[in-house]
C-alpha positions in Angstrom: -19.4 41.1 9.6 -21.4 40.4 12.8 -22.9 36.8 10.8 -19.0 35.9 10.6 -18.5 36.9 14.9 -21.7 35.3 15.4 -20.9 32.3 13.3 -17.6 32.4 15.2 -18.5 32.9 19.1 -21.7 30.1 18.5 -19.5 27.1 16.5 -15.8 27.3 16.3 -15.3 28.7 20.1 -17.7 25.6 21.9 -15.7 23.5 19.3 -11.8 24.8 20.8 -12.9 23.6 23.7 -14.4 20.0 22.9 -13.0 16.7 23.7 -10.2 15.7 21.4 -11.0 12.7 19.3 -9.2 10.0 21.1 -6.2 7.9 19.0 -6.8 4.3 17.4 -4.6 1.8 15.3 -5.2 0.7 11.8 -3.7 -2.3 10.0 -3.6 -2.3 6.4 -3.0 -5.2 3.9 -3.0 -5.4 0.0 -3.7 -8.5 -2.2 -3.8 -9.7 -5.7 -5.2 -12.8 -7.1 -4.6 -11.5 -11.1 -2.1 -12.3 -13.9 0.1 -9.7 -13.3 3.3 -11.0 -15.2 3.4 -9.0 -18.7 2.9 -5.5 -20.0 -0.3 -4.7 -20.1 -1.6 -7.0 -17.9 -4.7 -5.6 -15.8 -5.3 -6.7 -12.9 -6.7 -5.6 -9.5 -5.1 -4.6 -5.9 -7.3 -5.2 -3.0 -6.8 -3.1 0.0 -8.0 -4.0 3.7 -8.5 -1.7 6.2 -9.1 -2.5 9.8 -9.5 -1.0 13.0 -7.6 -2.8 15.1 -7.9 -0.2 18.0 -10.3 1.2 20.9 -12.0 3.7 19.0 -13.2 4.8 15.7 -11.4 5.9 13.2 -12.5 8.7 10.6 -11.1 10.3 7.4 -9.4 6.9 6.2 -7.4 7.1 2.7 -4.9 4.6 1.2 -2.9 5.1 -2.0 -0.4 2.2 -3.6 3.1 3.3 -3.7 6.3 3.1 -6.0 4.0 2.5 -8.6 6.4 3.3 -11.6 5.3 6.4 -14.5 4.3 3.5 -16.8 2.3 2.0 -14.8 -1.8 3.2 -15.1 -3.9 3.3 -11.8 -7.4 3.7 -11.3 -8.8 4.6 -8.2 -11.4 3.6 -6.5 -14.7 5.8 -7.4 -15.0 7.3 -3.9 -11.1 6.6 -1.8 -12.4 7.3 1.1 -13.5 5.4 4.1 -15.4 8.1 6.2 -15.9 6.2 9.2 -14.2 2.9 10.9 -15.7 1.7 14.0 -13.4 -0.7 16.3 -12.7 -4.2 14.8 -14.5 -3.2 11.1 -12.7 -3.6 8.1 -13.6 -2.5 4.9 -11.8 -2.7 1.5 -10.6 -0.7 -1.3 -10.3 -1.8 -5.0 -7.5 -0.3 -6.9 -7.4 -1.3 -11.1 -3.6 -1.1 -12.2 -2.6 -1.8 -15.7 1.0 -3.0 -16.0 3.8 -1.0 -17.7 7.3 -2.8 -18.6 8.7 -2.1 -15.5 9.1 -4.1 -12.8 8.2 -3.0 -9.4 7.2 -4.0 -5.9 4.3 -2.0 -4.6 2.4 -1.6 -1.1 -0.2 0.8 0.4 0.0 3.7 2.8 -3.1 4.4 4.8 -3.7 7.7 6.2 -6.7 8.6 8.5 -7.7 11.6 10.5 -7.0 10.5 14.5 -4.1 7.2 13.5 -0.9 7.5 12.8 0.2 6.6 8.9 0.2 2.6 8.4 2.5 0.8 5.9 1.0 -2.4 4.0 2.4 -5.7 3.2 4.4 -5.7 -0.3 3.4 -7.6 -3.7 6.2 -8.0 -5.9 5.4 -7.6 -9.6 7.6 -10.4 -11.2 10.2 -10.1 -13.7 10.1 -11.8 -16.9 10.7 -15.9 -16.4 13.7 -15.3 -19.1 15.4 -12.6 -16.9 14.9 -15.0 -14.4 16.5 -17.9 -15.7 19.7 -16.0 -17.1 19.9 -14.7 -13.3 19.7 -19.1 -12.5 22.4 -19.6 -15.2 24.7 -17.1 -14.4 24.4 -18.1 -10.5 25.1 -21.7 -11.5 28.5 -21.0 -13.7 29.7 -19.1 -11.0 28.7 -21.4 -8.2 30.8 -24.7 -10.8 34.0 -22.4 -11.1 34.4 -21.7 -7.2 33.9 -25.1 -6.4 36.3 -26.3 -9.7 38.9 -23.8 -8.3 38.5 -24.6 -4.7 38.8 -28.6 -5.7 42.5 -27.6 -7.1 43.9 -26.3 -3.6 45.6 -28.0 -2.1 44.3 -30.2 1.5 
């Protein structure tokens, strides 16, 4: 019991009255350069982190979101980025194997003293044959508007 006051009057008290850690700004951006078109594709998601403010930033952690319940992510080893100094940037390497379902997905990025920063999206393509039913459906409806409109009258 007195190690616990002791432990408490000599660390946490002189900490209370420290200087906060002052505020900084991230920016956060996500890339692929994989074959990401089928199920079951693998491919990789690279995540930059910079500091783009006046002082450092510590406790970094991003995650990819709306990644669907088919989809398999893994992480990378350690997801943390403990400490950011002003103007760094440093990336994270995410492995994502493709389920059926389409998706677009993008990055948070959450750090101890910066507020939560949104990435940059990368849609995951549909199929090239959804696509093109999508182009052929657009282009009947697109010839009977202008079929009908050529019938009114001037």
């Amino acid at each position: 019991m007195l190690l616990c006051m002791l432990l408490f009057f000599a660390v946490i008290v002189p900490l209370a009255g420290a200087d906060p850690i002052p505020q900084t700004h991230l920016f956060l951006s996500l890339d692929t350069q994989w074959e990401h078109t089928n199920p079951g594709d693998i491919f990789v998601v690279r995540a930059d982190v910079k500091n783009i403010g006046d002082s450092t930033a510590f406790l970094i952690q991003v995650h990819l979101q709306d990644i669907p319940d088919d989809w398999t992510i893994q992480e990378p080893s350690f997801p943390w980025i403990l400490v950011l100094e002003p103007g760094q940037t440093k990336p994270l390497f995410f492995i994502v194997e493709r389920g059926p379902t389409d998706a677009t997905i993008y990055a948070e990025a959450e750090a101890y003293n910066a507020p939560v920063v949104i990435s940059n999206t990368i849609p995951i393509p549909v199929e090239l044959v959804v696509i093109g039913i999508l182009c052929l459906v657009g282009s009947v409806l697109f010839y009977r508007e202008a079929a009908f409109r050529k019938k009114l009258p001037r």
